[in-house]
C-alpha positions as CSV (number, residue, x, y, z in Angstrom):
1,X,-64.2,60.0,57.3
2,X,-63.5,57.7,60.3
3,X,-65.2,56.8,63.9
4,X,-62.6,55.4,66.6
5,X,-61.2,55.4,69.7
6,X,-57.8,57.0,70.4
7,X,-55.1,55.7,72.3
8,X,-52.5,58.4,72.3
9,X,-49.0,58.6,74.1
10,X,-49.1,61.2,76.8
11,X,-46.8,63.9,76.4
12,X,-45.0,65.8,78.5
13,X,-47.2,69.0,78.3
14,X,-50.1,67.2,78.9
15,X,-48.5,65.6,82.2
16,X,-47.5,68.6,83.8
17,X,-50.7,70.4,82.9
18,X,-52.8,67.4,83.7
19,X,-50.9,67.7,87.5
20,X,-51.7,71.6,87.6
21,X,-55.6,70.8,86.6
22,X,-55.8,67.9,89.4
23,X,-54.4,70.3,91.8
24,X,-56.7,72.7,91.5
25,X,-59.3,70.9,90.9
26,X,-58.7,69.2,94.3
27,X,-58.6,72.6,96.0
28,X,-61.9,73.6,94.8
29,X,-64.1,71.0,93.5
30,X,-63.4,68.8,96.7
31,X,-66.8,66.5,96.8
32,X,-68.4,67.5,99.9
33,X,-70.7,64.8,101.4
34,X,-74.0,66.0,103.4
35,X,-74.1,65.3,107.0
36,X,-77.9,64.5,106.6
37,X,-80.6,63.5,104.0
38,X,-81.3,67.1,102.7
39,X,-84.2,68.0,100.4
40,X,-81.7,68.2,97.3
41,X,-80.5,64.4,97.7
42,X,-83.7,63.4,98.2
43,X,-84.5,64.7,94.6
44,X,-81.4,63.3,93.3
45,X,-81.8,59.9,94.5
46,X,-85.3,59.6,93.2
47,X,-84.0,60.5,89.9
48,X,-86.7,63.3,89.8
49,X,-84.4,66.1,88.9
50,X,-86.4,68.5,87.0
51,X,-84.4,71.9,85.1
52,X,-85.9,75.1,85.3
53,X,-86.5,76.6,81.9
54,X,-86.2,80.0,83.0
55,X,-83.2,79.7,85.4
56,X,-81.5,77.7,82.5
57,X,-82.2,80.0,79.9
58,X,-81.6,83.1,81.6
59,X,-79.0,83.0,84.1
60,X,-76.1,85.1,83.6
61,X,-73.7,85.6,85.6
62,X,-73.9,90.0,85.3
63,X,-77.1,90.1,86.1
64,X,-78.0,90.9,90.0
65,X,-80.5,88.2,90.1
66,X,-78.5,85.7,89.2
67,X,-75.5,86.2,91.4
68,X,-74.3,85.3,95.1
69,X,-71.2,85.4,96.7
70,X,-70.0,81.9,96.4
71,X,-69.9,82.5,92.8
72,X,-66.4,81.9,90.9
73,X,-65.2,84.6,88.2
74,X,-67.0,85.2,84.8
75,X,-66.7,87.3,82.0
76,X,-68.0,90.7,82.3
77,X,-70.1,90.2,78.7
78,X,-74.0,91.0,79.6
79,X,-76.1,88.5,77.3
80,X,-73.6,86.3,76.8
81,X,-74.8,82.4,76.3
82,X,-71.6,81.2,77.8
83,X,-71.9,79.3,80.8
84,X,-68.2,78.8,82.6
85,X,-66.1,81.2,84.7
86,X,-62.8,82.8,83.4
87,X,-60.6,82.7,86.5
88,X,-57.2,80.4,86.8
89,X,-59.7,77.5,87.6
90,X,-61.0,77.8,84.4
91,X,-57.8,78.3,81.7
92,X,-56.0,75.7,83.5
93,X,-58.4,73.5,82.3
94,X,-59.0,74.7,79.3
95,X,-55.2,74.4,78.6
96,X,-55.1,70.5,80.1
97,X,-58.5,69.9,77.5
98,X,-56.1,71.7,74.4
99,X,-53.2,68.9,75.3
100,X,-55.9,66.7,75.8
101,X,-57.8,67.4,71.5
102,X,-53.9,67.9,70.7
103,X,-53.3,64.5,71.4
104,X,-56.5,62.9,70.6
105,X,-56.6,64.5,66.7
106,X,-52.9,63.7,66.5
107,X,-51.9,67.6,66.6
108,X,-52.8,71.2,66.7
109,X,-54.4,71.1,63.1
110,X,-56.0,68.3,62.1
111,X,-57.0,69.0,58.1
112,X,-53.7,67.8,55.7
113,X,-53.9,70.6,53.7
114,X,-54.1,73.2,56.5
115,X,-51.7,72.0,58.3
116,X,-49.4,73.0,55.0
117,X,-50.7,76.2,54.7
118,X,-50.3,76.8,58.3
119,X,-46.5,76.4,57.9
120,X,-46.2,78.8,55.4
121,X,-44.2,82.2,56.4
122,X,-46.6,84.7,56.7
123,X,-49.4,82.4,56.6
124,X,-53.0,84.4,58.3
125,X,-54.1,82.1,60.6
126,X,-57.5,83.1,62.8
127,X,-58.5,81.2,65.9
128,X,-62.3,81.9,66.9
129,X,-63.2,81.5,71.1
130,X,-59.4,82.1,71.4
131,X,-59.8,81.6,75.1
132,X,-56.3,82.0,77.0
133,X,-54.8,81.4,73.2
134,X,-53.2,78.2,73.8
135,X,-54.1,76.9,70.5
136,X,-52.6,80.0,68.8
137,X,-49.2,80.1,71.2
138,X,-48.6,76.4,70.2
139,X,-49.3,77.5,65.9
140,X,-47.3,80.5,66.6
141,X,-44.2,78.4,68.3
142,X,-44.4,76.1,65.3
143,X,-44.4,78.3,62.5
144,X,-42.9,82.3,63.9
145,X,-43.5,83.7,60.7
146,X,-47.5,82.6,60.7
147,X,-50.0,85.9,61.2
148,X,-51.6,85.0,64.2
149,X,-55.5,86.5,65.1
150,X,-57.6,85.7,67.9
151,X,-61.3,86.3,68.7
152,X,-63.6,85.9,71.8
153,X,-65.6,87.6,74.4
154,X,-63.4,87.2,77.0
155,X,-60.7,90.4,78.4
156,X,-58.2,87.6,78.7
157,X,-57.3,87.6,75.1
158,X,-54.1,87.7,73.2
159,X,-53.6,91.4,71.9
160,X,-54.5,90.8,68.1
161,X,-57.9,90.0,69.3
162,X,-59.9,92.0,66.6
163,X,-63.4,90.9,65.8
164,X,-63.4,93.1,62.6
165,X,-62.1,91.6,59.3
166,X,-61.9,92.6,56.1
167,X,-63.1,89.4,53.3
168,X,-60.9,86.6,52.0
169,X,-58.1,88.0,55.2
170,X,-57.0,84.5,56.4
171,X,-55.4,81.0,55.2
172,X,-56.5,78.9,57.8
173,X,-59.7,79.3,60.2
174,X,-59.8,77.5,63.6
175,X,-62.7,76.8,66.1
176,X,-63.1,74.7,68.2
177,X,-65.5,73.3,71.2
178,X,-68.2,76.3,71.5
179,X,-70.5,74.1,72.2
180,X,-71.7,75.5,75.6
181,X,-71.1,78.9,74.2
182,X,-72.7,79.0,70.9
183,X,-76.6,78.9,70.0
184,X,-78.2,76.9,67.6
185,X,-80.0,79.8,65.8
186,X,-76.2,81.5,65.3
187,X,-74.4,78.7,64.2
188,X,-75.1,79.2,60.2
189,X,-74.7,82.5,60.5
190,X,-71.2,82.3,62.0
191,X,-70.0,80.2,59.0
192,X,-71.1,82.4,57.2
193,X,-68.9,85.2,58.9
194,X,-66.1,82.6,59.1
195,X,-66.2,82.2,54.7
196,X,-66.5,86.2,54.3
197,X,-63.3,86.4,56.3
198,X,-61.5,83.5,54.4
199,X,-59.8,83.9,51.2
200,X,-60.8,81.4,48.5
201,X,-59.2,78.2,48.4
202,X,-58.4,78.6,52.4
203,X,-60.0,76.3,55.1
204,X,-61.8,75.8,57.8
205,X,-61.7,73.5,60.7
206,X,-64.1,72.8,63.3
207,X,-63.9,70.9,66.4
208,X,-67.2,70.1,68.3
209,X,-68.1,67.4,71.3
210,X,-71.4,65.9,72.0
211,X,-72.9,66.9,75.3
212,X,-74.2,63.2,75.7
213,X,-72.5,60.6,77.7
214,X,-72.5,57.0,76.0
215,X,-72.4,53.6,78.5
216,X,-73.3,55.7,81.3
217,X,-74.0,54.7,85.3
218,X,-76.7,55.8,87.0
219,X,-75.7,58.8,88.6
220,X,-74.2,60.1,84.8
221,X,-77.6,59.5,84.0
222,X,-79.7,62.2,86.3
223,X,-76.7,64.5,85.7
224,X,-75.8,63.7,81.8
225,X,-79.9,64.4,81.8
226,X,-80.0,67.6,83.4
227,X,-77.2,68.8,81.8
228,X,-78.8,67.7,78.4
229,X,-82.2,69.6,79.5
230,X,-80.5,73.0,80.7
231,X,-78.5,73.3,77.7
232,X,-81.5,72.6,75.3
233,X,-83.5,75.2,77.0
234,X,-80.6,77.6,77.1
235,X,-81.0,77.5,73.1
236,X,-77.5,75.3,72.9
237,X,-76.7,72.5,70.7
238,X,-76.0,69.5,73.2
239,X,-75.1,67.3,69.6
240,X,-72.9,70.0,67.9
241,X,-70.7,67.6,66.8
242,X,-72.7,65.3,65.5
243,X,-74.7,68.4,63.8
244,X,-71.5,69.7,62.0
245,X,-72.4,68.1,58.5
246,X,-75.9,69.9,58.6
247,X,-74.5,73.4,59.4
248,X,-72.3,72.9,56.9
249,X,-74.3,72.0,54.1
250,X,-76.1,75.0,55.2
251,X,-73.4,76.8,53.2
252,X,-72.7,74.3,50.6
253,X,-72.6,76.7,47.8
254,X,-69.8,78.1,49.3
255,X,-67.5,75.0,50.3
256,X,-65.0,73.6,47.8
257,X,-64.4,70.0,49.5
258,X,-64.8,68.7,53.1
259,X,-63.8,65.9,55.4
260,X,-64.3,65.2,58.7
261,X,-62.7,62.9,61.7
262,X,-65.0,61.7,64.4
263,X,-63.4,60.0,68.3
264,X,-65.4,58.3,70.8
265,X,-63.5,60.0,73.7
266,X,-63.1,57.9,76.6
267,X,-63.4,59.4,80.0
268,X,-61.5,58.2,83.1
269,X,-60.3,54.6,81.4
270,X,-58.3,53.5,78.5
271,X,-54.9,55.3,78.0
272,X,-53.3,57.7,80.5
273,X,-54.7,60.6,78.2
274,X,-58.3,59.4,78.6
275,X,-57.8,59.5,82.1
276,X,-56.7,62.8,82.5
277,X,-60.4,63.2,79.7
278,X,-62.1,62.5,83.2
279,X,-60.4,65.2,85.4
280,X,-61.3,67.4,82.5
281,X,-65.0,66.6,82.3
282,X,-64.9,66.6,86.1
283,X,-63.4,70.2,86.2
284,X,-66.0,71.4,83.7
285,X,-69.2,69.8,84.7
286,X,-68.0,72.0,88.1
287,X,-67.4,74.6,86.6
288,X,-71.1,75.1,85.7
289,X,-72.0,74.5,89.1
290,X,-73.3,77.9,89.5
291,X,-75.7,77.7,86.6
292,X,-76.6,74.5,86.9
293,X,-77.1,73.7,90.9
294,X,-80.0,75.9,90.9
295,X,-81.5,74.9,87.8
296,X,-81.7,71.9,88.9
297,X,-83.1,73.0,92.5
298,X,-80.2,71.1,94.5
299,X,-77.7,72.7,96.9
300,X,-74.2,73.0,95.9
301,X,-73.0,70.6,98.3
302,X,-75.4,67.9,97.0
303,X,-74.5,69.3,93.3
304,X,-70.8,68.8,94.3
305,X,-71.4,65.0,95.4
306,X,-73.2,63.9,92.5
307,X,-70.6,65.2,90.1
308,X,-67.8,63.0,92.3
309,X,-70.5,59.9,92.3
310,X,-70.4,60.3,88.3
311,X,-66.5,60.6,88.5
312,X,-66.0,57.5,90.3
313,X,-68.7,55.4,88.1
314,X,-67.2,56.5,84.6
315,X,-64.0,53.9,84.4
316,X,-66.2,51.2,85.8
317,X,-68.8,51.8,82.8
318,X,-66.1,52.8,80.1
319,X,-68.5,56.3,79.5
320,X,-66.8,58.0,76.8
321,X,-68.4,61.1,74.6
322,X,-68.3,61.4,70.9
323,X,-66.0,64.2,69.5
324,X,-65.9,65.4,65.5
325,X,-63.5,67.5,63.2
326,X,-65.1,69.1,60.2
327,X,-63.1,70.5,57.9
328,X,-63.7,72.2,54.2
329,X,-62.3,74.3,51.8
330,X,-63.8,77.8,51.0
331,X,-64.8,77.7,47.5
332,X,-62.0,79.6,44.9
């Protein structure tokens, strides 16, 4: 078990999907300072930002009540607890963020003996909150022969998407960063789905990040906060990574061995990779703007101008976040 900073090399994938992220991110997320004093920035410079519980908890981007016409594009899923869109905006980044783990983690898979039985021809391999599949693509380019599965609620999906498995199907189980997408109360029970669908002597890996921003300025502080408050309310686990060991042990009976690998992750300082970590958490604290502008009671212009006053504070303060990898061997 280890705790450190990472200073990778930047590689090329990274670069050019860094670019595309910054782009786009420029296009749309383009801080937009008020001409006047509204009500909103009032709140936010008083630091008396205060989350609606029922706003938090309920919104959803289906439901009538909740939607307007500035909105981006979401997943058509009614009831889902996941917060961010599903357009281009959105798997850009979450493509940039998979160079960005890649890199941190020092590869795809970050367990030694998974990686081994990943590389094995005709190795079952099952990625869980697939996304775009990125993950999968770059498992599938290494090893052709590996039986690639993907699952998640988006339409997006790669077409072995299947939610239904028979017990002990795959070598190798993958998930990674559902933090904003997976409550508290199911976490357990998803292991538990995650061993019935394992064979014995496979693993599984999970990947989590703390929604709590260490050596933060003052304006991280109201948002890091709010952000803290809304996903608490929303039933969400803003210290998933942290918790990992305890939702494990949950299901001791059932692991063999486990080990895990914990970063402090540094946004916008340090290498060129943790850098490119800041246009990432920048992209995805806007991407909740829709949820979270009105939980907090703020317009989207004012939401907007606090995100880029956190942005520009984080290389001066050297915020970073904490991420973990947890990984254990189903029981033979």
């Amino acid at each position: 078990m280890s705790s450190e900073y990472f200073e990778p090399e930047l590689d090329d994938s990274a670069v050019g999907i860094g670019k595309k992220a910054v782009s786009e991110t420029t296009k749309v997320a383009t801080a937009i300072s008020p001409t006047s004093m509204s009500e909103s920035t009032k709140i936010i410079n008083s630091a008396s930002v205060v989350v609606n519980a029922l706003h938090a908890k309920q919104w959803n981007p289906t439901n009538p009540d909740s939607w307007d016409s500035d909105m981006r594009e979401y997943h058509a899923v009614a009831n889902s607890d996941y917060v961010l869109p599903s357009d281009h905006i959105e798997q850009n980044r979450l493509e940039m963020q998979h160079y960005i783990f890649r890199a941190a983690f020092g590869g795809d898979i970050i367990c030694p003996s998974a990686k081994y039985l990943a590389g094995v021809a005709g190795a079952k391999i099952l990625d869980v909150g697939c996304a775009n599949g990125v993950w999968l693509q770059c498992i599938k380019k290494a090893n052709p022969l590996a039986d690639c599965h993907g699952v998640d609620i988006a339409e997006t999906l790669i077409s072995e998407a299947s939610v239904n498995n028979e017990n002990s199907t795959f070598d190798y189980v993958h998930q990674r960063l559902l933090v904003l997408g997976m409550p508290r109360d199911k976490f357990v029970g998803v292991l538990e789905e995650l061993i019935r669908v394992t064979k014995p002597g496979g693993w599984i890996e999970l990947v989590e990040a703390n929604m709590v921003y260490y050596s933060p300025g003052p304006y991280t502080k109201i948002l890091g906060t709010s952000i803290f408050d809304a996903i608490n309310k929303r039933g969400l686990d803003c210290y998933a990574a942290t918790n990992l060991p305890w939702y494990v042990a949950q299901v001791k009976n059932n692991v063999e061995t486990q080990d895990m690998k914990t970063l402090q992750m540094p946004v916008c300082w340090g290498s060129e990779i943790g850098k490119l970590n800041g246009t990432n958490l920048k992209t995805v604290i806007l991407a909740a703007e829709d949820w979270m502008h009105t939980a907090m009671g703020v317009s989207r212009e004012d939401y907007r101008q606090l995100v880029q006053n956190c942005y520009d504070e984080w290389a001066e303060n050297k915020t970073f976040y904490q991420a973990r990898a947890l990984y254990f061997q189903v029981k033979k």
